[in-house]
N, C-alpha and C positions, 0 to 999 in steps of 0.2 A: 548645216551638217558638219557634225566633226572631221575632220582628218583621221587621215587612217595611220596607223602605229608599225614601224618596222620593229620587227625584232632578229635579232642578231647575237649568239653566243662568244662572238671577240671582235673587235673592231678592224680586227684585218679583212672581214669578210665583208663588209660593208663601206670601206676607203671611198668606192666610186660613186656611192649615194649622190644628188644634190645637197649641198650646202644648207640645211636649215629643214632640213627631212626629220620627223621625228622620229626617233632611232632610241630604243631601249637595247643595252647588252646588258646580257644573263647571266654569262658566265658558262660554262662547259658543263652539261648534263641534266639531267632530267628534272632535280632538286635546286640546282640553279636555277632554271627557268622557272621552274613553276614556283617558287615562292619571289621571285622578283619581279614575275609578271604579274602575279596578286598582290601585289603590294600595289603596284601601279593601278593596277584597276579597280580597286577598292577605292584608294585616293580620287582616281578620275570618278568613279560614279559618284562620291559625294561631292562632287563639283560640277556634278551634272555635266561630264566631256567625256565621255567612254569616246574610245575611236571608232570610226566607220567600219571599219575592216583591222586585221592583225594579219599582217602579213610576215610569217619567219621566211626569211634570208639567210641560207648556209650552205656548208659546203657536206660533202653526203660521200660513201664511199659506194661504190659500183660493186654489187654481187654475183653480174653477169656480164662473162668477158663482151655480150653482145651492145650495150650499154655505152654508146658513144658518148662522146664528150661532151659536154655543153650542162645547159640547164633542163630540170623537169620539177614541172607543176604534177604534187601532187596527189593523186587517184584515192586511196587509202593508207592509213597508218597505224601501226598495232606496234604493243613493248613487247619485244624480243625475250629478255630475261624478268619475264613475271609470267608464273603459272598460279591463274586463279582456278582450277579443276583439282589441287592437290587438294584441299582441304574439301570433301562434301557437303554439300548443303548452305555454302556461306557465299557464292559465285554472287549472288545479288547484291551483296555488300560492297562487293569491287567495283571500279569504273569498265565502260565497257571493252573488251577486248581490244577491237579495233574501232578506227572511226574512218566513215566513208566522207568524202570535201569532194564537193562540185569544183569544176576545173575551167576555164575559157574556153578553150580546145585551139588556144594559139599558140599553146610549145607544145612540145612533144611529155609525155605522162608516167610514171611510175609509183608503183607502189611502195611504199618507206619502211622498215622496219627499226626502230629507237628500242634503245638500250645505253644502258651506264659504264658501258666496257668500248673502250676504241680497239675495233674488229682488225685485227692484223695478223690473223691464221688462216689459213686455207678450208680447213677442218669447220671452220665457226662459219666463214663466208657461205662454204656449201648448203650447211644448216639451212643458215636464214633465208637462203636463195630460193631456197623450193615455198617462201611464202611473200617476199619482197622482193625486188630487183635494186634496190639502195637501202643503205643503212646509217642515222646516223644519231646524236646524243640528247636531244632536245627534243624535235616534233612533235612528239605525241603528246607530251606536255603541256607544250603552247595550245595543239588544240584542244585537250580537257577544261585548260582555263578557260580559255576564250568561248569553249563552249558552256561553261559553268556562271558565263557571265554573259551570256548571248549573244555576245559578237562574232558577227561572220569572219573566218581565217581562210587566209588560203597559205601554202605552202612551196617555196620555191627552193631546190637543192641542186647544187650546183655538183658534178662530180669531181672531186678531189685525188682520188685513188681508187685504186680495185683492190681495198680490204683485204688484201693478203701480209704477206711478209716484207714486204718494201713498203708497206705504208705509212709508220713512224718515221723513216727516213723523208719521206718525199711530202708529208702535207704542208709542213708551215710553210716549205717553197711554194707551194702550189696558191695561196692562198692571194695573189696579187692578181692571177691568172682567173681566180674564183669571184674577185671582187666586180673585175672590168664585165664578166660574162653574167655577173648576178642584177648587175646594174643596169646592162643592156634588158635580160628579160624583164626585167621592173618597168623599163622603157616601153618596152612591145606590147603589156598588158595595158598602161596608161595609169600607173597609179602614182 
């Protein structure tokens, strides 16, 4: 069986990996990911080595001040800034809404909202809060591909900030604090 594939949108978020982990970075946002992780897995299935699992690795901004700090696997993930109901009659043409990911039930769980905008208003956090409890630039991505291409994902997001107005200030600091705690969960699931 193959190995299973980390992915990761900057390499600061992943520092703590082991040594020789196989580690794909995407770059920042939804268009990143998903044409860098199809690029990849195009390549791996004609050489017959898709990986066992895709596991993204990142950090996530908290929508609800209840949302302690640490890591969470997971639940469901839906793009924030895409409305497939504006246009009638063409919804079937679009990818689905959201998508639902079986979880361990060994860390604690939330549900993700992704989008192409770094959430740093009060006004936008509230928004998405009433349908995710994290938000952040990739997810949903990684899992269309991965689902486009049959491999099981799961989804680890590390909380970085609480999407308000301090949080262009405070991530790239945050992001060593993100690494050590995204490594540990990696650790606890056994992958």
């Amino acid at each position: 069986m193959n190995a299973p594939l980390f992915v990761a949108a900057v390499p600061g978020e992943v520092t703590q990996l082991p040594e020789g982990t196989p580690l794909l970075i995407t770059g920042i946002g939804t268009l990143a990911a998903a044409i860098t992780l199809t690029e990849t897995l195009v390549q791996a299935r004609a050489e017959d080595r898709l990986p066992s699992r895709i596991i993204n690795v990142g950090t996530a901004g908290a929508l609800r001040d209840e949302h302690p700090d640490g890591v969470f696997e997971i639940t469901q993930v839906h793009k924030h800034d895409f409305n497939s109901e504006a246009v009638p009659g063409v919804a079937e043409n679009f990818l689905p809404a959201e998508f639902n990911l079986e979880v361990s039930g060994l860390l604690p769980t939330a549900q993700l909202a992704t989008g192409d905008t770094f959430v740093e208003d009060t006004q936008t956090r509230d928004r998405l809060a009433k349908r995710a409890g994290l938000v952040d630039m990739e997810g949903y991505a990684v899992v269309a591909v991965a689902r486009r291409f049959g491999v099981p994902v799961t989804l680890l997001k590390q909380i970085s900030d609480h999407a308000n107005e301090e949080t262009a200030s405070g991530w790239a600091s945050s992001l060593d604090r993100g690494a050590h705690q995204l490594s540990e969960a990696v650790e606890r699931l056994g992958f």
